[in-house]
C-alpha positions as a Markdown table, in Angstrom:
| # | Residue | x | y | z |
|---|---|---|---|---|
| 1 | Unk | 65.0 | 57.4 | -97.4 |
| 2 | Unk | 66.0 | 57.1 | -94.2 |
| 3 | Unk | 63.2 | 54.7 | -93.4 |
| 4 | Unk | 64.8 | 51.9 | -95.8 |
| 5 | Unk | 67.9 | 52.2 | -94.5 |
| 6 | Unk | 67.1 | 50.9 | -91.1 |
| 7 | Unk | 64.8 | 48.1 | -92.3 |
| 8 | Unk | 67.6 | 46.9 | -94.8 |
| 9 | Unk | 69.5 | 46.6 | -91.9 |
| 10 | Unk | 66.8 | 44.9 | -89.9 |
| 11 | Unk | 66.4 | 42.4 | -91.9 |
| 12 | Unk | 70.2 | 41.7 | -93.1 |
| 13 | Unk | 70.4 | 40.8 | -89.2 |
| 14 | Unk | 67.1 | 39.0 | -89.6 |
| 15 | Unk | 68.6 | 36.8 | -92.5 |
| 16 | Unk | 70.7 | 34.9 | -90.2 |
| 17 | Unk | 68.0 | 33.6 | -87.9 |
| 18 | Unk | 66.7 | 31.4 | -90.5 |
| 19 | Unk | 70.0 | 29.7 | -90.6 |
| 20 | Unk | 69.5 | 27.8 | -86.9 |
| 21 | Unk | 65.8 | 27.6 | -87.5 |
| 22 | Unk | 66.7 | 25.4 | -90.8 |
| 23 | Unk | 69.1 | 23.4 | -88.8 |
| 24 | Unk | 66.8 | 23.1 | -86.1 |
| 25 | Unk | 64.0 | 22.0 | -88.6 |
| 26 | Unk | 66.1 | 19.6 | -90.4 |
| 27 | Unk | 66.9 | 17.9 | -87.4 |
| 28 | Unk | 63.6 | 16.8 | -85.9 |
| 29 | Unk | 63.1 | 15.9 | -89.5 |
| 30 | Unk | 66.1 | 13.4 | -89.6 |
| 31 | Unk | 64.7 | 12.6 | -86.4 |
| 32 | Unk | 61.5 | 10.9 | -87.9 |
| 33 | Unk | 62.8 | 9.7 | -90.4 |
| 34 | Unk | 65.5 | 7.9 | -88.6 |
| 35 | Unk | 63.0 | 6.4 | -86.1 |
| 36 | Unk | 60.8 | 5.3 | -89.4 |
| 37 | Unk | 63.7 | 3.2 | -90.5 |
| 38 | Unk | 65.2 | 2.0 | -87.0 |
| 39 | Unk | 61.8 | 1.1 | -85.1 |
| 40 | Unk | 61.1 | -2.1 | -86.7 |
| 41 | Unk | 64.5 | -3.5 | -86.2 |
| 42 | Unk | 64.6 | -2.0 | -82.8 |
| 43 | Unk | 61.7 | -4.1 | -82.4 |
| 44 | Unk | 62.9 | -7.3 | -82.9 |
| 45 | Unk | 66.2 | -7.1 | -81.0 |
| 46 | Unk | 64.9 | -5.6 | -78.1 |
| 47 | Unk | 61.6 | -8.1 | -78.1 |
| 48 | Unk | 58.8 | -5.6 | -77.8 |
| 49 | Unk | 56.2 | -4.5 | -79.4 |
| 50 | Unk | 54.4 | -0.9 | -79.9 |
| 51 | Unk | 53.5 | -0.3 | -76.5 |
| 52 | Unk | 55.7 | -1.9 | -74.7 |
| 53 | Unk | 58.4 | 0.3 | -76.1 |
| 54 | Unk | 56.5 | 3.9 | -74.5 |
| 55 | Unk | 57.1 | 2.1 | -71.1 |
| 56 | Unk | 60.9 | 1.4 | -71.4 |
| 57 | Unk | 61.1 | 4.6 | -73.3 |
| 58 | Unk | 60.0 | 6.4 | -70.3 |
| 59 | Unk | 61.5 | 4.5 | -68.1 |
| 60 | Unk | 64.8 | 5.5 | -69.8 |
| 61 | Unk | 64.1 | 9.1 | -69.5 |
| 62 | Unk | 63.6 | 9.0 | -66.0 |
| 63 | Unk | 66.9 | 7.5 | -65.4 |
| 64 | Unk | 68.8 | 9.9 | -67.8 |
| 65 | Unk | 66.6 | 12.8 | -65.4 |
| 66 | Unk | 68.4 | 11.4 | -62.4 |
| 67 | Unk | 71.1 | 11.0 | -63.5 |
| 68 | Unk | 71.3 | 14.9 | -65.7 |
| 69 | Unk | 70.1 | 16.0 | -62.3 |
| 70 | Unk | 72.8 | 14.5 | -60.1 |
| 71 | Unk | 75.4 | 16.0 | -62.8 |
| 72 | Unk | 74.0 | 19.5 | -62.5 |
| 73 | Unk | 74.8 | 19.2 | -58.8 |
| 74 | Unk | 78.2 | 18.3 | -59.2 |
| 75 | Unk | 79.0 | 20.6 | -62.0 |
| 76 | Unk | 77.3 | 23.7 | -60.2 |
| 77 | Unk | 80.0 | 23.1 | -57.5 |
| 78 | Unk | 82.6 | 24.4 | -59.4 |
């Protein structure tokens, strides 16, 4: 009897997890599904094509790397 009790309670804490992990899963899916619809018109205004986007998308992430970097040292300060 005693046994149940503590696993009822186990997993009536547990129940709340899945909460995030659906938000979190939902995201990345909106994620690819956004970037389904937006690529092609990305595409045209920016004038590249498939792979010429990996090298500006990378080049992006090292500036926003530099930039998250410098902000940590500032904000670490305080």
């Amino acid at each position: 009897m005693k046994d149940s009790n503590i696993s009822s309670k186990f997993y009536q804490k547990l129940r709340w997890v899945y909460i995030p992990m659906g938000i979190i899963i939902y995201m990345c899916l909106g994620t690819v599904y956004s970037w389904s619809v937006f690529r092609k018109p990305l595409e045209s205004l920016l004038h590249i094509n498939a792979t010429q986007k990996w090298y500006s998308l990378y080049a992006f992430s090292i500036f926003l790397l530099i930039v998250y970097g410098n902000l940590r040292k500032f904000y670490t300060k305080i």
